[in-house]
Steps between C-alpha positions, in 0.01 A plus 500: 500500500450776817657800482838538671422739819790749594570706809748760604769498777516837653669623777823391415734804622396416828679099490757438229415709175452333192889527400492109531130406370539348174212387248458052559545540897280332727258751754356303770179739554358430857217679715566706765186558728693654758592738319361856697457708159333292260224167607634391165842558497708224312881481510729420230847271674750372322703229639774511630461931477199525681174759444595690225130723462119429535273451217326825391158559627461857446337705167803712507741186498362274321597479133241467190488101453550401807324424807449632873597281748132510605424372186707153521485484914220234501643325198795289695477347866832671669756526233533524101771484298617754237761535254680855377404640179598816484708752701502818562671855690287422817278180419444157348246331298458168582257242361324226760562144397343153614871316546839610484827263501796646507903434591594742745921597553593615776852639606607618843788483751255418780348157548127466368236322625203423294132376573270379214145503567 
């Protein structure tokens, strides 16, 4: 059986917090290679929310048992999937899995329009 591999979501003060991140949620964890301050920057989005943090890929953010987003960027083509297992003040650990299904609820006034790839 492989190990489960984990990653932190930092960055989060700067989107939505992590008032509303709770452990079971679905990460979609996609690259980034635009991005102008890391070659290895990976985002964490949440649909409908949006990018909610980046994967940690620095010694100083990273937390003990888990891995750099250098460390997993060559592992997936464009996007992985990830699932919340723990939340805290300012981050979230979340653990990469093969498949996800899920039932997703959504409620709004507005009219909704959604694409499945």
């Amino acid at each position: 059986m492989e190990q489960p591999i984990y990653v932190a979501i930092v960055g989060t003060s700067f989107y939505f917090g992590t008032g509303f991140l709770k452990p079971g949620q679905p990460v979609q964890l996609i690259k980034d290679p635009d991005n102008r301050h890391d070659q290895e920057a990976i985002k964490a989005v949440m649909p409908p929310v949006g990018k909610i943090g980046y994967v940690a890929n620095s010694s100083n953010t990273v937390p003990k048992g888990c891995r750099s987003a250098g460390r997993i960027y060559d592992t997936f083509d464009d996007q992985a999937i990830g699932v919340i297992r723990f939340v805290m003040k300012d981050s979230a650990i979340v653990e990469i899995v093969p498949h996800y299904e899920g039932i997703f609820i959504f409620h709004s006034t507005d009219a909704i329009t959604l694409t499945v790839r």
